[in-house]
N, C-alpha and C positions, 0 to 999 in steps of 0.2 A: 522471544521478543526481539526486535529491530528496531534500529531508529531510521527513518526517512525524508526523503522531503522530496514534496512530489509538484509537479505540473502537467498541467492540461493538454490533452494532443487533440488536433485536430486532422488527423489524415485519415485517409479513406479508408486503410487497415482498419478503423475502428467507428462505432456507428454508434449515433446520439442518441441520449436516452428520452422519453417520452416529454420533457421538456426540453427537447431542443440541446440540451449540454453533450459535451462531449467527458470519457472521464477521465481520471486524472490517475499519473502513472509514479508510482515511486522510488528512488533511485536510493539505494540501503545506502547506508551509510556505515553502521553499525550491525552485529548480529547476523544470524540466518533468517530469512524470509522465504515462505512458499508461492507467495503473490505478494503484490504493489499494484492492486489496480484498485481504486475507488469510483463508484458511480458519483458523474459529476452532480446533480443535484442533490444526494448526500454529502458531498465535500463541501457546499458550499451554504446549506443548509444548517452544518455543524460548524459553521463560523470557522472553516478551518482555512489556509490561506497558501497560498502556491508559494516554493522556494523555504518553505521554514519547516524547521523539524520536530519530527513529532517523533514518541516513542509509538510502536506499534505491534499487534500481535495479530498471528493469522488462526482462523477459525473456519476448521473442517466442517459442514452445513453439507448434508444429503440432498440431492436437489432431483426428481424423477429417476430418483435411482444412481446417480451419479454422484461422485465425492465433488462440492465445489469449495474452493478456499474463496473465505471472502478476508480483507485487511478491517483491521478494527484499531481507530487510532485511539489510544489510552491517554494521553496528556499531551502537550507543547513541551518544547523542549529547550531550554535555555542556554546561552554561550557556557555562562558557566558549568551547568550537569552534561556536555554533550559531552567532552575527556574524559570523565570517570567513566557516564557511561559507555565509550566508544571502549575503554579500558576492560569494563566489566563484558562488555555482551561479545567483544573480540570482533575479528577481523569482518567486515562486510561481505555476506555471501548470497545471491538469490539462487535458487534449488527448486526450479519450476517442472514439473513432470511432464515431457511432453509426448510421454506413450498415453494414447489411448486405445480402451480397451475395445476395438470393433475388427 
């Protein structure tokens, strides 16, 4: 688990999803993380909101044969629990894999 908080990019690196949003990228705060990237019309769908932190876990999903990590945001995260938890989950790390296998 991670805690993050994420905003929406709009650069050409990255292409919109079938409604037109672009998605929205997470900056750890907290924890180890495998990805930070949420598809923008699920972010905003889940009432979730740019700049505020949320706890979060990554979730390995098989996709055509392929491991994809998708982020699954578990709760909001409040001024007060973000210490403990920055406390508890330790120093902020993302650990993105960028061998792939071809």
């Amino acid at each position: 688990m991670f805690v993050a908080k994420f905003q929406q990019v709009n650069s050409t690196k990255f292409s919109q999803d079938k409604n037109d949003e672009f998605p929205f990228i997470g900056e750890v705060i907290a924890g180890k993380a495998t990805g930070t990237i949420i598809n923008g019309t699920m972010f905003k769908r889940e009432g979730l909101e740019p700049n505020k932190a949320y706890l979060c876990q990554n979730i390995t999903e098989e996709y055509e044969g392929k491991d994809q990590v998708r982020t699954s945001v578990i709760s909001a995260v409040s001024l007060l629990e973000l210490k403990p938890l920055m406390e508890q989950l330790g120093t902020a790390s993302l650990d993105v894999d960028t061998n792939s296998p071809e």
